[in-house]
Every structure is written in C-alpha cells, then in structure tokens.
C-alpha positions as CSV (number, residue, x, y, z in Angstrom):
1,X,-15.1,34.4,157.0
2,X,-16.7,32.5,154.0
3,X,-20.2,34.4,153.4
4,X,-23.9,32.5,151.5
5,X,-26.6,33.3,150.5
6,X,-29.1,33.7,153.6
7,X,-31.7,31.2,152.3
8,X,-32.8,29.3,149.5
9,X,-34.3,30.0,145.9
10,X,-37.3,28.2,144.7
11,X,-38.6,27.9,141.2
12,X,-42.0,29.5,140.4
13,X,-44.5,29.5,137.8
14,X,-46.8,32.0,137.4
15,X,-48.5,34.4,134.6
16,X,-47.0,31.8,131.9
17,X,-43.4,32.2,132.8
18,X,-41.1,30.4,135.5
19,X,-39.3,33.2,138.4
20,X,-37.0,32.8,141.1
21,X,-38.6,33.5,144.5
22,X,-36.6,33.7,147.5
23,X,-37.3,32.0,151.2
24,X,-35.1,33.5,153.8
25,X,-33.2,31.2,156.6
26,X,-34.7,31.8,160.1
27,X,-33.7,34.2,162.4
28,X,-30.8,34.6,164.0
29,X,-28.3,34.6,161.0
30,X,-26.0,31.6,160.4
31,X,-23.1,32.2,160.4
32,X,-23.3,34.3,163.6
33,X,-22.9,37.9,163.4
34,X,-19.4,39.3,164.0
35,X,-19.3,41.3,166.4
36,X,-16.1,44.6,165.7
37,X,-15.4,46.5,168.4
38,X,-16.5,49.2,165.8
39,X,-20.2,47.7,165.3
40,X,-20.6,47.2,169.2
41,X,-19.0,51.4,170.2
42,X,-22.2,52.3,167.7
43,X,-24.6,50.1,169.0
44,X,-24.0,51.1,172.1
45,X,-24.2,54.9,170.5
46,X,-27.4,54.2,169.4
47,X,-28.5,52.8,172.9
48,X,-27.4,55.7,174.4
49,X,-29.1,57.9,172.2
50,X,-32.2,56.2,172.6
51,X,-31.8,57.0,176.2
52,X,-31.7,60.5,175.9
53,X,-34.6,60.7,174.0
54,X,-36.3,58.6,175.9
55,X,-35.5,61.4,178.5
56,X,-37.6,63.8,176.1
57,X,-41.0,62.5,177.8
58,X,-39.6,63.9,181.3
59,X,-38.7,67.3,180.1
60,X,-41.4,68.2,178.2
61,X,-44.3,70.0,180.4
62,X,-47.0,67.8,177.8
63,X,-45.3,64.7,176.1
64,X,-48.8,64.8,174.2
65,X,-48.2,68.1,172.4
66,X,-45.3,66.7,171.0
67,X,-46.5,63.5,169.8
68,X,-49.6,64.5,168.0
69,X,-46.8,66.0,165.1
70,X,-44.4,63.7,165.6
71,X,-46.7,60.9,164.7
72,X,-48.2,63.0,162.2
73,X,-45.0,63.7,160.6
74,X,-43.7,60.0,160.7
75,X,-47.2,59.1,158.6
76,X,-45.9,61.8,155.9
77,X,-42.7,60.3,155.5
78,X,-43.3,56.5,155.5
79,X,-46.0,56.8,152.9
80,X,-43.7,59.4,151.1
81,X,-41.3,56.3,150.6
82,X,-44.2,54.8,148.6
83,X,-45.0,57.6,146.4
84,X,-47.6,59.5,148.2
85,X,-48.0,63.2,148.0
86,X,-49.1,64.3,151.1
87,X,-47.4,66.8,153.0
88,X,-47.7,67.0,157.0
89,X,-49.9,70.4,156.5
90,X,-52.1,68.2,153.6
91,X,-52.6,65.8,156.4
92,X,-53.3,68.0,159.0
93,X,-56.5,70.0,156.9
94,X,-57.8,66.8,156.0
95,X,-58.1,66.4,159.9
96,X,-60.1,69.1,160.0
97,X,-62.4,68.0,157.5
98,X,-60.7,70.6,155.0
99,X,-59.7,69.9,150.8
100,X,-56.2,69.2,150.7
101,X,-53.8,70.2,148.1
102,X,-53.2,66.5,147.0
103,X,-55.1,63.2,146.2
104,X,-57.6,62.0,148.7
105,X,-56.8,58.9,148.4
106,X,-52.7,60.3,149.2
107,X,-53.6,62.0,152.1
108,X,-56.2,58.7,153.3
109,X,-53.1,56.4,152.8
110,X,-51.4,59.6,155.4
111,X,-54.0,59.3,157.9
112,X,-54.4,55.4,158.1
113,X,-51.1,55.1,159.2
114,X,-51.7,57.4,162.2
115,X,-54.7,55.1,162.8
116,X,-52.5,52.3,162.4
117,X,-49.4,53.0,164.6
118,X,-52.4,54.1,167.6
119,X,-54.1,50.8,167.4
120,X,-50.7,49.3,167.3
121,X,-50.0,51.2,171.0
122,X,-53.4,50.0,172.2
123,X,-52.8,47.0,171.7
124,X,-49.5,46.2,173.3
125,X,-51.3,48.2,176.2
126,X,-53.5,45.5,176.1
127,X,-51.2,42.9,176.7
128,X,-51.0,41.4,173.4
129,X,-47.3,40.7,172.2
130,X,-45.7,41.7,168.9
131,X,-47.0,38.2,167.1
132,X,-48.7,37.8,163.7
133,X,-52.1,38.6,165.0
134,X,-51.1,42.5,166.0
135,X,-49.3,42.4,161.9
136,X,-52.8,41.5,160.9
137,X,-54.4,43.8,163.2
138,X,-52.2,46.9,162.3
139,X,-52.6,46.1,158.4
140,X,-56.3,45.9,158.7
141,X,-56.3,49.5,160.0
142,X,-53.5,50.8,157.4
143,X,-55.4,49.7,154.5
144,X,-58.8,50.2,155.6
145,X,-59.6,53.2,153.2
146,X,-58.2,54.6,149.8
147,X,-55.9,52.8,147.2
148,X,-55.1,50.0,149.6
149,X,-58.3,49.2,150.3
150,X,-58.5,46.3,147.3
151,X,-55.1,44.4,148.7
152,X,-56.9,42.3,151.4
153,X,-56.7,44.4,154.4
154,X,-55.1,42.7,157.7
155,X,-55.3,39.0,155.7
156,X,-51.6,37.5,154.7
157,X,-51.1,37.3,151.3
158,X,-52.7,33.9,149.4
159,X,-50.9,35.0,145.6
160,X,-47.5,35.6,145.0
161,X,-46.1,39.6,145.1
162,X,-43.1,41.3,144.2
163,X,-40.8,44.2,144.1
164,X,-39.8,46.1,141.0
165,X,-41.2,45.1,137.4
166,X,-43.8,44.3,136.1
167,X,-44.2,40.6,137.1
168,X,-42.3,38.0,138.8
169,X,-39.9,37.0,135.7
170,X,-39.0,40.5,135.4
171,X,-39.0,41.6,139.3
172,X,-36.3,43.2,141.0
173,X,-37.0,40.9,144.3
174,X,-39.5,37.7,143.9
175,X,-40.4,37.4,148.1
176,X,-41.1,33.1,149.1
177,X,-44.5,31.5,147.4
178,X,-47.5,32.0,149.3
179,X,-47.2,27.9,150.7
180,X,-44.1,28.8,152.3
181,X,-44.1,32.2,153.8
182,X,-46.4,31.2,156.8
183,X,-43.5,28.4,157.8
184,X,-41.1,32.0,156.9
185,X,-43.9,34.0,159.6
186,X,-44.0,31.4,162.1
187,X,-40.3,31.4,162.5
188,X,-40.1,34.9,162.6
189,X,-42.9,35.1,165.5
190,X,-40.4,32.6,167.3
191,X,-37.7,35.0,167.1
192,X,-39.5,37.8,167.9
193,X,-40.4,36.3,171.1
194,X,-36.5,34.9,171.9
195,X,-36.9,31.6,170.5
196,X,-34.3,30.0,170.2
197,X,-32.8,32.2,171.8
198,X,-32.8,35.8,173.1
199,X,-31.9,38.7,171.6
200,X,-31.4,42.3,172.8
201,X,-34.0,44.8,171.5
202,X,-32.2,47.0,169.2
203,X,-30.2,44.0,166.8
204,X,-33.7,42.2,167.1
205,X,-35.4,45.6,165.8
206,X,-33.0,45.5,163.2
207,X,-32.6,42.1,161.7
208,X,-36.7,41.6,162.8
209,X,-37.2,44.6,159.9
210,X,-35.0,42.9,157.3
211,X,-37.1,39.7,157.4
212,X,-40.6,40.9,157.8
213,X,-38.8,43.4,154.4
214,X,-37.9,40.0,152.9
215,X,-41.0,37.7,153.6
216,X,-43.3,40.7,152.2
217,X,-46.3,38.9,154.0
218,X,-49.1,41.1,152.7
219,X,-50.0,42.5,149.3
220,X,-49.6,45.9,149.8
221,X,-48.1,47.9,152.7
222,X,-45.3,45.6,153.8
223,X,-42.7,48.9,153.8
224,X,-45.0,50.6,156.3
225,X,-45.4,48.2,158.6
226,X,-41.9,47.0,158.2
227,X,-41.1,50.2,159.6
228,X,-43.8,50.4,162.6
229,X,-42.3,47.1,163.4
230,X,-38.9,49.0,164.5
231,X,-40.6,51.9,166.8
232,X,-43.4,49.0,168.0
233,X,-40.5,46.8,169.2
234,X,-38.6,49.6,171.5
235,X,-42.0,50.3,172.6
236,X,-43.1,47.4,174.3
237,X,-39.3,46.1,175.3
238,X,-39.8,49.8,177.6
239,X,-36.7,50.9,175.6
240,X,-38.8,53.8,175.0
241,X,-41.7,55.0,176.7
242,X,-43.5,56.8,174.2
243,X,-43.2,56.1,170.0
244,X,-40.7,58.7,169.7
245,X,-38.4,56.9,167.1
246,X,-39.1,56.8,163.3
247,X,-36.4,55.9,161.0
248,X,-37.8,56.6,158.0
249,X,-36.6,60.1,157.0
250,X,-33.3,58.6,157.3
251,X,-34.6,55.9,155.2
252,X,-35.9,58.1,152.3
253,X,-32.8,60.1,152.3
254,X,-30.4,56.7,151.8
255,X,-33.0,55.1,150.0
256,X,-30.9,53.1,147.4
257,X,-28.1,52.5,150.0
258,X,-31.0,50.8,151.8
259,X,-32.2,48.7,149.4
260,X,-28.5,47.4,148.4
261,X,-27.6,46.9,152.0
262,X,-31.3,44.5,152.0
263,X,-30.4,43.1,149.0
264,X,-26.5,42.8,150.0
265,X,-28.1,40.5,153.4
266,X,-29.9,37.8,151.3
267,X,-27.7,37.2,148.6
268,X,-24.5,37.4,150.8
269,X,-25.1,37.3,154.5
270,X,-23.8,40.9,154.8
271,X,-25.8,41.7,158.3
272,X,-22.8,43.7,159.7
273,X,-22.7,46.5,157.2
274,X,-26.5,46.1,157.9
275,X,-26.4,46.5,161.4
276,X,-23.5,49.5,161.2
277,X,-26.1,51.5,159.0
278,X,-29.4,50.6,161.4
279,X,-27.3,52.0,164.2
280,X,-26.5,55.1,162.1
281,X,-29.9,55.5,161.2
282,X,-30.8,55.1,165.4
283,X,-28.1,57.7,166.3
284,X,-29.1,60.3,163.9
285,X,-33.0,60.1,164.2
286,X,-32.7,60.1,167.8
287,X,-30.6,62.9,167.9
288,X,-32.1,64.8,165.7
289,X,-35.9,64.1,167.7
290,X,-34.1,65.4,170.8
291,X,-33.2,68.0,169.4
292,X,-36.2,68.9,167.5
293,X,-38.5,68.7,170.9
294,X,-35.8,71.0,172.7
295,X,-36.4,73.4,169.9
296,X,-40.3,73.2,170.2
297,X,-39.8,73.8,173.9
298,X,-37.5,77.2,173.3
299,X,-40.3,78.1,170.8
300,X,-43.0,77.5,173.6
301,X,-41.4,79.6,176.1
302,X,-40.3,82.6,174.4
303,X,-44.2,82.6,172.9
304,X,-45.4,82.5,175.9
305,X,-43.1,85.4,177.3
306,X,-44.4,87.5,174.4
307,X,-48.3,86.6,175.3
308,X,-47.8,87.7,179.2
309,X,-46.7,90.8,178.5
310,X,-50.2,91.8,177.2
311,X,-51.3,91.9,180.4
312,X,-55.1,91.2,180.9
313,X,-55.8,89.2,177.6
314,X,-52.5,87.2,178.0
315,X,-54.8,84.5,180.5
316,X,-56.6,83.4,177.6
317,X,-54.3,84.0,175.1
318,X,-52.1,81.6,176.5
319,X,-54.5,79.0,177.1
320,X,-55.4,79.2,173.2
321,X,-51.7,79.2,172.6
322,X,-51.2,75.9,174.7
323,X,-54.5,74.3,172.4
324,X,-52.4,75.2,169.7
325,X,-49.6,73.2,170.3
326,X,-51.4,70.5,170.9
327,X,-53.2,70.8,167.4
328,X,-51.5,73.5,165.1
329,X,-53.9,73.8,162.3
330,X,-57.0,74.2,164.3
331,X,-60.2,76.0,163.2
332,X,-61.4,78.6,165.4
333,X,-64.2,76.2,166.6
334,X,-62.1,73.9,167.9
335,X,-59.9,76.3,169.8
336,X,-63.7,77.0,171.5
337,X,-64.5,73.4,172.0
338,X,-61.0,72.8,173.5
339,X,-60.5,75.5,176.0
340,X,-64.0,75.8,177.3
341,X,-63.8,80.0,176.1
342,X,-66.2,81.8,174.2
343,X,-66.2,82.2,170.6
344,X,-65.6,86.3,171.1
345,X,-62.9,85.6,173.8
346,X,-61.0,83.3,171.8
347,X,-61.2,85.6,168.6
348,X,-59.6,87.9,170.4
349,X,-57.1,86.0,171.2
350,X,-56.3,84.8,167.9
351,X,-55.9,88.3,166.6
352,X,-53.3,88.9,169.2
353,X,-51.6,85.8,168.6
354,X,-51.7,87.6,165.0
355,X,-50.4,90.6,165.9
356,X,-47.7,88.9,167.9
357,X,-46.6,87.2,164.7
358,X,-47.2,83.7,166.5
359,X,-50.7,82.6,164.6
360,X,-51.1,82.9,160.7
361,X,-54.9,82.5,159.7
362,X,-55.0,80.2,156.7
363,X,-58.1,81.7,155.5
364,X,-60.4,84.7,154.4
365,X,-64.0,84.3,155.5
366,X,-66.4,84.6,159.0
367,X,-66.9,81.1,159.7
368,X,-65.0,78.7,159.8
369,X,-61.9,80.1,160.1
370,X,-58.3,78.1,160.6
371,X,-55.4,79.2,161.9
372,X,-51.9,78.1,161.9
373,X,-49.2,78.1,164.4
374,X,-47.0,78.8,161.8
375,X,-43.4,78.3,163.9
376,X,-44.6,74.8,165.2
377,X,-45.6,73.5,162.0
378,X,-42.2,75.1,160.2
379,X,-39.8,73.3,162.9
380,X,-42.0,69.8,162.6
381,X,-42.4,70.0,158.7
382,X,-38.4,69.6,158.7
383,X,-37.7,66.9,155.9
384,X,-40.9,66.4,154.8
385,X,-40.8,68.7,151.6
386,X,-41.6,67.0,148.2
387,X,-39.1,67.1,146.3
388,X,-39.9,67.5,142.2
389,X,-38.2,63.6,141.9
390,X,-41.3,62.3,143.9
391,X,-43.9,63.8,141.9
C-alpha cells in the first residue's frame, strides 16, 4: 500500500526567515491502519498485560504505599527526558523541606509533575472528560513554579515553537502556526471523545500521544503531558484502576527510535511500526510494574518477619515500618505525626529498624533526623540513575 505524508506543510515567516511548519491530518489515519495478525497478537499482549497489573491494586494489602513511589518515580523519569537532574531520592528530600543535591528549579520541574498527574486524577473523578480544558488545567499545575514558569502556564500557545535548533528555519520539527493548531486541537478533542468514530482505548492512547506530540499546543512542557495523556486515558476508560502505567523509562531508554518512529508517522504514514513499538513499550512497562510491586510485597513481608521476632517492641516497630512504606525518606517527626507514637517510642523503633539492617538514617544530628528505608527506595530507584550523557 501506497504511503503520504500525514498532513500538509505550510510556509512560515518568522524571525526574518521563511520555515516549513507542519499541520497534521485529523485523527483516525487515512489510509486506515493495517491491521497483521502480528500487530493485533501484541495488542492484545499489551491488553493482557495491562490486565494483570491492573490486578496489582487487589493484591497489594495498601495500593497507596505503592503509588506514592511509583508516581514519584514516573515524575523523575519524564522530566529526565527533558534534561532535568533530579533523582527520585532528590525529589523525595525536597518533600521534606530538605536541600537536594541538584537544581531547585530541577527538582521543582520533579515535583510539579506529581502535582500535575494528581490534579489530572481529580479531575476525571470529577466528571470532567479528557478535553482541552483538563490539557489546560494539567499544564497550569506543571508549570506553575521553576523554569517553566515564563512559558504561559495552562494557556495554548499564541507564537510559533519548535523542536531542535535554534529557530524555525533551522528546527528539527516546525509544529502548525498558532492560527491553525486550535482547528489541529478541536479535531483531536473529537477523536478523543469517538468522533467520528470509536476507537478502543489502547490504539486511541497511542495515536492520541502522537498528535498531541505533533501539534505541540503549549510552549513548554508538551513531552510531559504528552505522556500523562497515555496513563490519563487508561484511567478514565477503567482499563486501569489506579495510574499504574508510565511509559516513559521505556521511552528514555529508545529515545532516538522514538523520535524516528514520530517522525517516520508524519512524513510517511508509518502508524504500524508505530503502534508495534507502543505495544512493546505497554508489554514491558506493565510487566516490569507487576513485577516490581510483587517484589516490594516480598520485601514487606520478610521485614516484617524480622521485626516480630523482637518480641515486645515489634508492635510499634512495625507500625513505624508500615509509615515507612508509605513515605520512605521520612524525618523522624513525621514518623510521630503519622502513627500517633511518641517521639521516645518511635526512636526506638528506628534504632531497631537500624539494627535490623532495614532503616539507614540519612543524617548526623538530634533533631531533625531522616531516615531511609533503604531496600524500598533501592527496588523503586530502578532506572532512574543519571547517566554522565544527561549531565
């Protein structure tokens, strides 16, 4: 079958020069998507995996204790892919009001998109649909402090942006002129809510984050919210009950594959090896979330055996233990606030969790103390490591 280009170029003029910028065709593709039996057995893969980890917020005793990471996590390595710094234990002191190692502005851009993604979830508890008002809701909380702060926070862009260089006549991608890309958002909104026809949730998720990618509505953060599009989606189609699906490790780590396959879409209609590499992304993530709560779980339990054999402290020790899952770099104040025990009681309890190898304390004074559950942070901080190439 005879491929094109999926949309149109128009000439611009800006900064003194004349550019290329590029308005995508409306959603779904023309020609339709061809469906191998190939592209359907890993769709259906994917599906099945979203299943099972869907399954996650049934086994676990506290669906809460995971998610406070996983979100966390998540925020590290979608602003990663823009160049931050922060690492998920960066984020986590600045939650306690402590200096990270990194930036403020880094670790701000971190903690926004935690804000973001649960104002996102509120929302759609709400009632109110995936639609161009919760984009401009979302973005007004992502960019409400640090670096981002200066693009226009939740307004759609009025100028024209683009990817790569240093200006459109250079640009690696020149997104459609500001006149157009409303007509570009309206269209998608229609498609988002199965006009002109329906869609199931997974192929909309995917070709729904290629668009919003290619219509760059805002002037900054268009990759982060790209992404919370994907997990926002599953979410309020029920495909999963809880945001337990982030794609963007698996992102950063194919990074350049990515922005071919994008790239590949526009110019020549490729959605198929598109789609094959979204459902790859799905089956891995998924699979690898499963397994990293089943693994936070086995760490739990085998804790906790190690705690009741203390005997008379282990009642307390193990309700400081549970507070700790549920934030891992606490300060000892917290741990007070949080389980209703005294300040004496629960530095006890902290020095067996010590003893027992379980607790690290991150610092050397009286007050103020933090502590660390260092084999919950290790299994969560899988994959977010700097690397010297981001630096």
């Amino acid at each position: 079958m005879k491929r094109k280009l999926q949309g149109n170029y128009v000439t611009i003029s800006t900064v003194g020069e004349k550019a290329q910028a590029f308005v995508p065709a409306p959603l779904p593709p023309q020609p339709a998507i061809v469906w191998t039996s190939k592209l359907q057995q890993k769709f259906d893969q994917a599906m099945l995996a979203l299943g099972k980890l869907d399954s996650v917020s049934t086994l676990l005793p506290d669906t809460s204790l995971f998610l406070y990471m996983y979100v966390r996590k998540e925020a590290v390595l979608s602003s990663m892919i823009e160049g931050t710094q922060s690492s998920l234990s960066d984020l986590l002191l600045f939650e306690l009001d402590q200096e990270p190692g990194v930036p403020l502005d880094d670790v701000r851009e971190v903690s926004n998109y935690v804000a973001a993604l649960t104002h996102g979830l509120d929302l759609l508890a709400s009632g109110l649909p995936i639609s161009l008002r919760l984009f401009r809701e979302i973005h007004g909380v992502l960019l409400h402090k640090g670096r981002g702060s200066k693009h226009t926070p939740g307004e759609f862009r009025r100028s024209q942006n683009w990817i790569g260089g240093t200006r459109p006549g250079n640009a690696a991608f020149v997104p459609p002129p500001a006149e157009e890309m409303l007509d570009c958002l309206a269209k998608l909104e229609l498609f988002l809510h199965d006009q002109p026809e329906s869609t199931p949730v997974l192929l909309k998720a995917a070709l729904a984050h290629v668009q919003f990618e290619t219509i760059h509505p805002f002037l900054d953060g268009n990759g982060r919210l790209g992404r919370l599009l994907i997990t926002l989606l599953l979410c309020e189609q029920k495909v999963l009950r809880e945001p337990m699906l982030y794609l963007s490790l698996y992102f950063k780590t194919h990074r350049q594959y990515y922005y071919e396959l994008l790239n590949n879409v526009r110019l020549t209609g490729d959605w198929e090896a598109w789609l094959d590499f979204f459902a790859e992304a799905v089956i891995f993530t998924a699979t690898q979330a499963f397994e990293t709560a089943q693994q936070l779980m086995n760490l739990s339990k085998s804790d906790q055996v190690k705690i009741k054999a203390l005997g008379r402290p282990a009642a307390s020790t193990l309700q400081v233990h549970r507070a700790m899952m549920e934030r891992p770099v606490a300060t000892s104040g917290w741990l007070v606030e949080k389980t209703g025990i005294s300040h004496a009681t629960v530095n006890k309890s902290l020095r067996h969790l010590q003893d027992l190898g379980i607790v690290r304390e991150l610092t050397a004074r009286k007050r103020n103390r933090f502590f660390s559950y260092a084999g919950y942070v290790e299994i969560m901080s899988e994959g977010t490591e700097l690397p010297e190439a981001w630096y």
